[in-house]
Backbone bond lengths (Angstrom), bond angles and torsions (degrees), N, CA, C in turn:
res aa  C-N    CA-C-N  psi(-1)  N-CA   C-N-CA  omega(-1)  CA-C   N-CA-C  phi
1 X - - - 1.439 - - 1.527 109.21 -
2 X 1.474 127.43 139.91 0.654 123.22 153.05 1.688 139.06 -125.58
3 X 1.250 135.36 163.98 1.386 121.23 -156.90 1.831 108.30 -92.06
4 X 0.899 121.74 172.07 1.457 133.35 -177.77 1.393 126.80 -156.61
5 X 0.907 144.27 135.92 1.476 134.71 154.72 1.575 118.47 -97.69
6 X 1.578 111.76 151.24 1.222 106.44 -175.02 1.678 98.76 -139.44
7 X 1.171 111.79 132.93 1.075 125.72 169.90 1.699 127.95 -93.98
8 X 1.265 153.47 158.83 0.904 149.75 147.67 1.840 119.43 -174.95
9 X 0.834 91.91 -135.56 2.101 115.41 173.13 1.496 124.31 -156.84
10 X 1.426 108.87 160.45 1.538 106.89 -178.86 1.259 97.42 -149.23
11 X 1.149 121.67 145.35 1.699 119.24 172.38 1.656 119.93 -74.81
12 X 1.436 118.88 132.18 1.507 105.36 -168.66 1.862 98.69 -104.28
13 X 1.065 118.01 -174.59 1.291 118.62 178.06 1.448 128.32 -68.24
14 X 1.330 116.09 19.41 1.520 131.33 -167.17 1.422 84.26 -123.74
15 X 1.394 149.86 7.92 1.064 149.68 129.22 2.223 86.96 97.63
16 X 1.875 117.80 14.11 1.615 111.21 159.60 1.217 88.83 -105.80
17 X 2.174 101.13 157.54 0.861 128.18 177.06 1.927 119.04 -65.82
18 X 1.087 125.43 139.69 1.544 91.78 -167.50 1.842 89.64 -139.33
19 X 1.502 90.73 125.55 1.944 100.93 -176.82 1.306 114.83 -64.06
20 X 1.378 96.64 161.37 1.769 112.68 179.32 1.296 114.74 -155.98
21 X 1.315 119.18 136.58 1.590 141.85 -165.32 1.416 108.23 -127.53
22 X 1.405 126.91 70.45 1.059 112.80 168.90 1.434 142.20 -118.28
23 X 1.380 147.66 164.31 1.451 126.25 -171.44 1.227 106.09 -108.29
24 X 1.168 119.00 163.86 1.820 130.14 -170.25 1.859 99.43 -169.43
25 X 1.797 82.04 146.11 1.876 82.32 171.11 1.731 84.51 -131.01
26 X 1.470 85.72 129.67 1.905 107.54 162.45 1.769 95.94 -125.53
27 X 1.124 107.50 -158.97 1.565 142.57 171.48 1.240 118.68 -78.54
28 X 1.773 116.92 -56.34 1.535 100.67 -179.25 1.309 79.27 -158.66
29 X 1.641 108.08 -155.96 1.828 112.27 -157.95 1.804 96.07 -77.13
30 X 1.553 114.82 -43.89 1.009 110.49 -172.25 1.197 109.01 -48.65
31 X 1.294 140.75 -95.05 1.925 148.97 177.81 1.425 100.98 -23.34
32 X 1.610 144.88 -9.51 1.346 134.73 171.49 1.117 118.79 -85.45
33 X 2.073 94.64 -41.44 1.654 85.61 -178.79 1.905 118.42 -83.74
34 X 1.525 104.01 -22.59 1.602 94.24 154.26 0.979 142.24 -70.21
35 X 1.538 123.36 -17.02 1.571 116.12 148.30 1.299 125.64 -56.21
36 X 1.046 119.17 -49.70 1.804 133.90 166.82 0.990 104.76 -53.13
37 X 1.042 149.73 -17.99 1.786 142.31 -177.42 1.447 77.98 -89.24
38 X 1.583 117.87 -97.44 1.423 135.81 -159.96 1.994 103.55 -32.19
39 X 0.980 130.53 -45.00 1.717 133.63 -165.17 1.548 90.78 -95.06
40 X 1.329 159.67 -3.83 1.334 146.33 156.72 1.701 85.57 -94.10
41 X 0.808 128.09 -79.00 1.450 122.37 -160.71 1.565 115.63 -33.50
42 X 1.472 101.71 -49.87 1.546 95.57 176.24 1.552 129.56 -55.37
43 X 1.451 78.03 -44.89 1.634 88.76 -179.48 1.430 124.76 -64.76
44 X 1.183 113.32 -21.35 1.508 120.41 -166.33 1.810 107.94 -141.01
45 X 1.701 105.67 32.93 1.177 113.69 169.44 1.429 111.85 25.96
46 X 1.360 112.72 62.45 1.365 112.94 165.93 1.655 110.91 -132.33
47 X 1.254 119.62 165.73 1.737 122.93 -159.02 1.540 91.13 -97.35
48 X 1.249 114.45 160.05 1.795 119.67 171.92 1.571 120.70 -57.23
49 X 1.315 102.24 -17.37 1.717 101.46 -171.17 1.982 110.88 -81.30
50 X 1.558 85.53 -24.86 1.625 114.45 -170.53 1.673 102.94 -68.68
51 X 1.117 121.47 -7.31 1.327 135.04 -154.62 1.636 103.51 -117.02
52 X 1.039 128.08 136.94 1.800 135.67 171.96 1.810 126.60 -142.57
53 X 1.528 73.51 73.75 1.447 77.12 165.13 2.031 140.60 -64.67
54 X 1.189 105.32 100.21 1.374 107.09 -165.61 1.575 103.16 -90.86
55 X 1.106 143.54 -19.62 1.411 115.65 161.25 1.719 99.26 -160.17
56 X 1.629 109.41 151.59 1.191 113.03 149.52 1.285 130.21 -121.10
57 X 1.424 128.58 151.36 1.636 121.25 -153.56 1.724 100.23 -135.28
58 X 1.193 113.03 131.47 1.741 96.32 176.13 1.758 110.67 -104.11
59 X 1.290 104.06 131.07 1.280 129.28 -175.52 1.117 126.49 -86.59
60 X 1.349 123.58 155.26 1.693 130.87 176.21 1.480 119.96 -84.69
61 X 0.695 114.19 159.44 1.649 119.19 -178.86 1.138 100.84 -65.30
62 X 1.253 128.33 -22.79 1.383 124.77 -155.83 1.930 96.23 -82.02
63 X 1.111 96.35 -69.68 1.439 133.05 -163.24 2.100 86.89 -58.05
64 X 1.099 139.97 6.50 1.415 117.10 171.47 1.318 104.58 -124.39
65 X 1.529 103.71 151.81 1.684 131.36 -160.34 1.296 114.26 -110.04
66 X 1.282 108.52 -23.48 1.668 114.86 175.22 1.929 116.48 -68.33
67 X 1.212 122.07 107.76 1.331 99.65 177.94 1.160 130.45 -59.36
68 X 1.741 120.58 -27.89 1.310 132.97 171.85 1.394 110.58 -48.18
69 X 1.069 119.20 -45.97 1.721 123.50 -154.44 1.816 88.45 -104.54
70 X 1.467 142.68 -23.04 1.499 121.18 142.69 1.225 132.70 -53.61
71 X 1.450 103.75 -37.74 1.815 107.64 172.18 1.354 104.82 -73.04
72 X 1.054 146.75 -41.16 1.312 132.21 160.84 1.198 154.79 -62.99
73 X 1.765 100.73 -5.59 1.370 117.16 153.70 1.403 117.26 -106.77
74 X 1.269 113.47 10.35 1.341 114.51 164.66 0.956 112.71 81.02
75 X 1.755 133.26 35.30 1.013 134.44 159.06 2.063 121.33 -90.11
């Protein structure tokens, strides 16, 4: 596994775009950015199109803050 960050926006129900910085460990870019669709969407009942992912970056063990996504890369 490896870790990533993904940045982008999603539209909230006030009809502004509203940013997001979050970390995730998948396999490669593909399985990151479908988790990130599917885990914002759920959470915030929004559809995949509603969602804008503007970049993903892969990260060091060092450099991530989430403990979930260190324990899962095995740091």
């Amino acid at each position: 596994m490896k870790a990533f960050r993904i940045t982008g926006s999603y539209a909230d129900p006030r009809q502004i775009q509203q940013p997001f910085c979050i970390q995730m460990a998948a396999a490669d870019v593909d399985a990151v950015k479908e988790k990130c669709l599917s885990t914002i969407g759920s959470k915030h009942k929004l559809k995949r199109w509603q969602i804008n992912i503007a970049d993903v970056t892969e990260i060091s063990g060092d450099e991530v803050t989430n403990p979930v996504v260190k324990y899962q890369i095995g740091e």
